[in-house]
N, C-alpha and C positions, 0 to 999 in steps of 0.2 A: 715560271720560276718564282718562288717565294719572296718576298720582302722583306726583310729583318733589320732591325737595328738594335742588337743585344750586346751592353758592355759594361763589363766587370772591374771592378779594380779588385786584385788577387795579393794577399800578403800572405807568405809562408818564410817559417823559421829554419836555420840550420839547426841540427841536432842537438840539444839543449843550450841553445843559443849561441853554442860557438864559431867565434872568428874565423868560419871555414872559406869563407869566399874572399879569397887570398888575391891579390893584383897579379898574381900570377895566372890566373886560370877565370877572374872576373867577365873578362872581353869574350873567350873563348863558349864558357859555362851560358853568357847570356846569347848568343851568336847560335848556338844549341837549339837553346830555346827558342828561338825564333824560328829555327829552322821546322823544329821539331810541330810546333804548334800552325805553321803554316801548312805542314803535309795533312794535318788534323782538319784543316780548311778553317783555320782560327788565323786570325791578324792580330798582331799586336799592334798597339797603338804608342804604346808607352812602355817602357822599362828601367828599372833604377835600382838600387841595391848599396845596402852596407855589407860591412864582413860577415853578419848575424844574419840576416833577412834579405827577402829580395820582395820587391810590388810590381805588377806587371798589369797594365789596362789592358785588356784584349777584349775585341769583338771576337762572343762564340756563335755557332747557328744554333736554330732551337732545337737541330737533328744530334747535337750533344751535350749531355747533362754536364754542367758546371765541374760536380764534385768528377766525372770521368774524365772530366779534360786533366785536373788538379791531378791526379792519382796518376796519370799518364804521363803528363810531363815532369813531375815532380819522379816517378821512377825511371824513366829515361834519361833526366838531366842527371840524376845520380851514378846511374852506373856507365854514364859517361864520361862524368870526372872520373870515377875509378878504372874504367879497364882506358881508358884515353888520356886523360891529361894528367892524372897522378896513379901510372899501370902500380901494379904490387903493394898499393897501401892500402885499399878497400875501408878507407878514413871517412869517406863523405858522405855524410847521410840528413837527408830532410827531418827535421821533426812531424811528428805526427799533428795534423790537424791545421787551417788557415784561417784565415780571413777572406769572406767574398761580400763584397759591393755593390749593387748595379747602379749606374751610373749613365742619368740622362743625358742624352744630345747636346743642353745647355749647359752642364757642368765637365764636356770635356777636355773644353782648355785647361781650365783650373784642375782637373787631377792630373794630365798632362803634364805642367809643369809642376806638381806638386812630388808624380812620379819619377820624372827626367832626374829632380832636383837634392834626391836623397840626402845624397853627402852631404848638401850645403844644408839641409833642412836640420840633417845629425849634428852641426855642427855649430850652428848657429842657435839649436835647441828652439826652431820653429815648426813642432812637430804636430802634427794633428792627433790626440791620444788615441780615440779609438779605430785611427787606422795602425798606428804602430802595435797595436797588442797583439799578441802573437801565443 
């Protein structure tokens, strides 16, 4: 069995930056994702998100290409929220294109709580630029 230690920090937009990741569907939308990306044989490590964006640390294997993991769960989370948590609006959609990261062994506490900590970071306006670009 292979050895791997590959992790990403991943930032992707809602569709032209709107407020689509509602408190209504936040819990559920990220819950998804976890699910979704564990069947992929990907672990998240981290996950956090505003109404516009979401950042997610995951270890991928090297048996999947970064951008296929992104493309995969970025179109599964979507037509999730629409035929499941918001059926007949067909409203939710990713923007096109992310942010991807790797992210050594020693820097994974600090993205950890950099990812966990979104809202406070949004809010507090303690943001790292070039990870919030989107």
């Amino acid at each position: 069995m292979p050895y791997w230690r590959l992790h990403y920090h991943l930032v992707w937009s809602a569709k032209n930056g709107l407020p689509l990741i509602t408190q209504s569907i936040e819990k559920d939308l990220m819950g998804y994702i976890a699910g979704k990306s564990d069947f992929l044989g990907c672990q998240i490590q981290a996950m956090g998100c505003v109404e516009n964006h979401i950042h997610l640390l995951v270890s991928i294997p090297p048996t999947i290409a970064v951008a296929d993991y992104i493309s995969k769960i970025k179109g599964a989370s979507s037509h999730h929220v629409n035929h499941q948590l918001l059926p007949g609006r067909n409203s939710f959609r990713w923007q096109e294109g992310y942010g991807a990261f790797s992210v050594s062994q020693k820097q994974l506490k600090n993205v950890i709580e950099y990812v966990v900590n979104q809202k406070e970071h949004h809010r507090r306006r303690t943001l790292i630029p070039d990870l919030e670009r989107q």
